[in-house]
matplotlib code that plots the C-alpha trace (Angstrom):
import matplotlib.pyplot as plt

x = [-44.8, -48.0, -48.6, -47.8, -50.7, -51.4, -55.1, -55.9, -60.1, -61.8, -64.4, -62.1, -64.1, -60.8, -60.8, -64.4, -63.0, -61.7, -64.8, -66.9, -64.5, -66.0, -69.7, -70.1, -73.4, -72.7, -69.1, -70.7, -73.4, -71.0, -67.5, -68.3, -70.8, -68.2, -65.8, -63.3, -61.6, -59.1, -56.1, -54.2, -50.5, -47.7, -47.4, -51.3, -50.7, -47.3, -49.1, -52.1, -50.4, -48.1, -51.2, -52.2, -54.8, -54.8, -54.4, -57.3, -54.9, -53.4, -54.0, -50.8, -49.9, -46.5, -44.1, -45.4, -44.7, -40.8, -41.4, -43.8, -41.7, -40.9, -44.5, -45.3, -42.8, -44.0, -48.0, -49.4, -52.8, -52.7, -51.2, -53.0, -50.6, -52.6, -52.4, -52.9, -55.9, -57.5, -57.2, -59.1, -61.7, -62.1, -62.1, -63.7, -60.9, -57.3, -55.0, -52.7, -50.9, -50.6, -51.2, -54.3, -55.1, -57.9, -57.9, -59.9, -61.8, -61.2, -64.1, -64.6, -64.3, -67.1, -67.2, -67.0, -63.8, -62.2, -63.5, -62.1, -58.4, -58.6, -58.5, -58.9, -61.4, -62.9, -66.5, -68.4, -72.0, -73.1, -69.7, -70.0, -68.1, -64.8, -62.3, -63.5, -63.6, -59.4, -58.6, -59.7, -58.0, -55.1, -55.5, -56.2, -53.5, -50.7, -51.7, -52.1, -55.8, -56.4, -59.7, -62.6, -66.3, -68.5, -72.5, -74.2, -75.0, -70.8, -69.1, -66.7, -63.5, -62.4, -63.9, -61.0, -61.1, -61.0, -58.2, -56.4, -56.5, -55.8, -52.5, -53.5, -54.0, -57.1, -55.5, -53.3, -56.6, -58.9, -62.4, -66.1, -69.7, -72.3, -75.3, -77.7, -77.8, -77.5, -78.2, -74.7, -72.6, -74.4, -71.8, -68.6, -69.8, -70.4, -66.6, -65.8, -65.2, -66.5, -67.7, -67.0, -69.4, -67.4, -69.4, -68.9, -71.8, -70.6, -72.2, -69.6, -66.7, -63.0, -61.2, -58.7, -61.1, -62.0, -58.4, -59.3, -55.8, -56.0, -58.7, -58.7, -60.6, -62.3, -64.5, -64.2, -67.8, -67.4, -70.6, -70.7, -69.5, -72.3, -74.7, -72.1, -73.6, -77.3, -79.2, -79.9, -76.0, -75.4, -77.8, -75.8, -72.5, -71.3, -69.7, -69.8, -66.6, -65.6, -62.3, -61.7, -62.1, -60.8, -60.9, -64.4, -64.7, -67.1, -66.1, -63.1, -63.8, -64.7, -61.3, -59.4, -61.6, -60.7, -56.8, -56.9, -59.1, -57.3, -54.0, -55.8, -56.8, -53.3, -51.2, -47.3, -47.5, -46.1, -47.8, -49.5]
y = [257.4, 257.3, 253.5, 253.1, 250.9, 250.0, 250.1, 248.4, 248.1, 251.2, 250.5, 250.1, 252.1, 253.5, 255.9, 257.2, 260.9, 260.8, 259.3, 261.5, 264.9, 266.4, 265.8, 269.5, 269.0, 266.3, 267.8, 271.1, 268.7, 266.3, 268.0, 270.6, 267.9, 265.4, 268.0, 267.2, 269.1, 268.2, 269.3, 269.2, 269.1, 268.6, 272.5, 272.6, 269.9, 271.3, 274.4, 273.0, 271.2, 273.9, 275.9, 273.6, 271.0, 267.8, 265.4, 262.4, 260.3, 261.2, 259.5, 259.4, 257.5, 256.0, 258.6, 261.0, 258.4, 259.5, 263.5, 263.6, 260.8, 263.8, 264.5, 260.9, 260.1, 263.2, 262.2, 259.0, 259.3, 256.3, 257.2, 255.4, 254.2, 253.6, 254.0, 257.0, 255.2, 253.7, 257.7, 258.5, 255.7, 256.8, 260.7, 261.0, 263.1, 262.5, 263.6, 265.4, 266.7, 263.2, 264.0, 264.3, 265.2, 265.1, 267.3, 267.8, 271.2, 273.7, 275.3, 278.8, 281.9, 284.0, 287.4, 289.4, 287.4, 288.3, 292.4, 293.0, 292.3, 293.4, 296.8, 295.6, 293.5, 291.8, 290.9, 289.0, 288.5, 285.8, 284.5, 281.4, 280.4, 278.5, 279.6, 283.1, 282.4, 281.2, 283.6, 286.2, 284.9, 284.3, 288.3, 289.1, 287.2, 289.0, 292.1, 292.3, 292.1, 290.7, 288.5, 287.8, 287.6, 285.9, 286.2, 283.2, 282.2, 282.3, 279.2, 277.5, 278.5, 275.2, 273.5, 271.6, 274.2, 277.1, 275.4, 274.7, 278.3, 280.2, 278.1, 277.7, 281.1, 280.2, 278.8, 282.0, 284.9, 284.0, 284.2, 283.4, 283.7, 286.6, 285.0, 286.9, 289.1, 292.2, 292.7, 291.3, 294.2, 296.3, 294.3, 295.7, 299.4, 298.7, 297.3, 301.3, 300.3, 302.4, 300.1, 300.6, 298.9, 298.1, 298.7, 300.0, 302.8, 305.4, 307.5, 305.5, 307.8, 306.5, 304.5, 306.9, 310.1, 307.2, 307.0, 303.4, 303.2, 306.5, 305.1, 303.5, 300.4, 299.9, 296.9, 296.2, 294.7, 292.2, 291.2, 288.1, 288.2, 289.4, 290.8, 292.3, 293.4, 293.5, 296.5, 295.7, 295.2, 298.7, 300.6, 299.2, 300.8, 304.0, 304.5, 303.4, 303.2, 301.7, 301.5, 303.7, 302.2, 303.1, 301.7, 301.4, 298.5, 298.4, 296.3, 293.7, 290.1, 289.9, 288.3, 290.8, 294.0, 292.7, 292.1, 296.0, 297.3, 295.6, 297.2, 300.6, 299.9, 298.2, 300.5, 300.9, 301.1, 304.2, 307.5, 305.7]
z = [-0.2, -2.5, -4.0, -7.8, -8.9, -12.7, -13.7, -16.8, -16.6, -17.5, -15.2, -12.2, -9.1, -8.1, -11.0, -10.2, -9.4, -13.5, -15.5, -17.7, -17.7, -20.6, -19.5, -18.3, -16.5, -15.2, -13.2, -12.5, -10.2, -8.9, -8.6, -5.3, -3.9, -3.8, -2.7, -5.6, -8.1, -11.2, -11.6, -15.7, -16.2, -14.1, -13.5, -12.8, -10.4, -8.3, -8.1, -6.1, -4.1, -2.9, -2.5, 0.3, -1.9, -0.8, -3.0, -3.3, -6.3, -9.8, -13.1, -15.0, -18.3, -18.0, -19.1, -16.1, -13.6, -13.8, -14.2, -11.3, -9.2, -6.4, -5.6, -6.2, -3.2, -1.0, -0.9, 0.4, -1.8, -4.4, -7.8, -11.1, -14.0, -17.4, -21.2, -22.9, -24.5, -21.1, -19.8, -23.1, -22.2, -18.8, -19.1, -22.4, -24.3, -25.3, -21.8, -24.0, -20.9, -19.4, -16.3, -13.5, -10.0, -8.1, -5.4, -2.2, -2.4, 0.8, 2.3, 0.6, 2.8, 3.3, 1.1, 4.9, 5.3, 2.3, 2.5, 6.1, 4.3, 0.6, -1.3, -5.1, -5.3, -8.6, -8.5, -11.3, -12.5, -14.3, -15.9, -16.6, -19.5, -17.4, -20.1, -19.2, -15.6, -15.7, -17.9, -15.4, -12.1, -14.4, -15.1, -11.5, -9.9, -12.1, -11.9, -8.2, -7.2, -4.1, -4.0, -6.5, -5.5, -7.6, -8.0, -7.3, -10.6, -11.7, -13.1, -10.8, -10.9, -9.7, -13.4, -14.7, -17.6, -15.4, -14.0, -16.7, -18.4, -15.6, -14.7, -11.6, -10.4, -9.2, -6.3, -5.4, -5.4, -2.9, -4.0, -2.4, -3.3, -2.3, -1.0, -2.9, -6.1, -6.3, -3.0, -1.6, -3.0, 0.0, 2.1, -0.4, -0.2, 3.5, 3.8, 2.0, -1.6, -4.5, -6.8, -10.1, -13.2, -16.3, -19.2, -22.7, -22.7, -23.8, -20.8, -18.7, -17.7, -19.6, -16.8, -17.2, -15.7, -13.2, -11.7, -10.0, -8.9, -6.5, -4.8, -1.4, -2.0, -5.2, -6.4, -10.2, -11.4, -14.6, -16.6, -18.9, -22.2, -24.7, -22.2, -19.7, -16.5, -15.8, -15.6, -11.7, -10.8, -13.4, -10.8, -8.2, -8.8, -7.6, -11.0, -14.9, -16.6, -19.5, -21.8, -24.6, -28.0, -31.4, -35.7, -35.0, -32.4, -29.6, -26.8, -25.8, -25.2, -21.0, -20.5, -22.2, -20.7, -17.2, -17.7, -19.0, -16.1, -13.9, -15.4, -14.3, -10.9, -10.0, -7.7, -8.2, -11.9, -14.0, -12.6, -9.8]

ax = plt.figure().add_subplot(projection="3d")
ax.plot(x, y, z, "-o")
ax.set_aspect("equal")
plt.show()
């Protein structure tokens, strides 16, 4: 059973793992080289958990302690009870959820890993806004992809925010990093997936004429929003294809693109 222990010093070492959450920098630097993450909201928190996370301590104001009693009784790691103003103090924003976790990371499996067992694969370049990044997983989890790969200059999926907008999914699609840029997607045509460059040229074929979900294995590429994908990853691909468009409107928000393409290359939907 974890140890209930009211903090009332904003200062208090013990809630180290929580200080500074909105200083972006300053998590992006800290968070994977302390091996930490943070988990938001009681569902957030259940969900990494049961995806095997352990748990370093939560920070809950007092009306949590009851709510999250069951996974307070399950874990031995030390359980913070403060104010909703010290958590303001210490985290630098108003917990509106009440509720944090910080979580050890896992070590990430290696792209080869992930290829040997996967046929739809998402794989991103230079995303790195992390509401983008969750709303993606979030995406990719539903509708059935198996893994992500990310280029090495990608956001982390494992940013609080990321977290947070993607419910958690980013815990149930496995994802890892390609070592180098462009030159790691050799590997995923290697592994016999035709990889396929979303892009809204209109030299692209429609996803439609694509028929993503007919192929074998297929490896959807996702630029960053604005400048999509670079002209290096573009000559990459075995294929352009981009999403039909109509009243005059040019592209989709990256997050919104992906949940449609990845509606396309699921299998088991209508005509499938």
């Amino acid at each position: 059973m974890a140890d209930l222990i009211t903090v009332e010093d904003p200062d208090d070492p013990r809630l180290r793992d929580y200080t500074g959450l909105t200083d972006v920098e300053l998590r992006r630097k800290r968070e994977p080289a302390e091996g930490l993450f943070i988990a938001e909201g009681e569902k957030v928190i259940r969900r990494a958990k049961d995806a095997g996370y352990e748990m370093r301590s939560m920070l809950l104001s007092a009306k949590w302690v009851d709510v999250m009693r069951d996974v307070i009784d399950e874990l031995p790691a030390p359980v913070y009870a403060v104010s909703p103003e010290l958590a303001e103090r210490v985290t630098g924003y108003h917990v509106h959820r009440g509720a944090l976790a910080s979580m050890q990371r896992k070590p990430l499996p290696t792209a080869d890993e992930l290829l040997r067992t996967t046929r739809r694969v998402v794989v991103m370049e230079s995303v790195n806004d992390h509401t983008n990044i969750g709303a993606i997983f979030r995406s990719a989890a539903a509708l059935g992809m198996d893994a992500v790969l990310l280029s090495p200059d990608c956001a982390d999926p494992l940013y609080r925010r990321s977290v947070k907008v993607s419910m958690g999914a980013v815990f149930s699609v496995p994802y890892a990093r390609l070592d180098a840029w462009p030159k790691g997607l050799d590997a995923v045509r290697e592994a016999g997936f035709k990889l396929l460059a979303l892009t809204p040229d209109e030299k692209a074929a429609t996803i439609d004429e694509a028929a993503p979900h007919r192929l074998e294995r297929v490896a959807l590429m996702l630029g960053a929003e604005g400048d999509g994908l670079s002209t290096q990853a573009l000559v990459a691909a075995d294929e352009w294809v981009r999403i039909p468009m109509a009243h005059g409107v040019d592209s989709l928000n990256v997050g919104a693109a992906a949940a449609v393409a990845f509606y396309a290359v699921a299998t088991g939907r209508p005509g499938a």
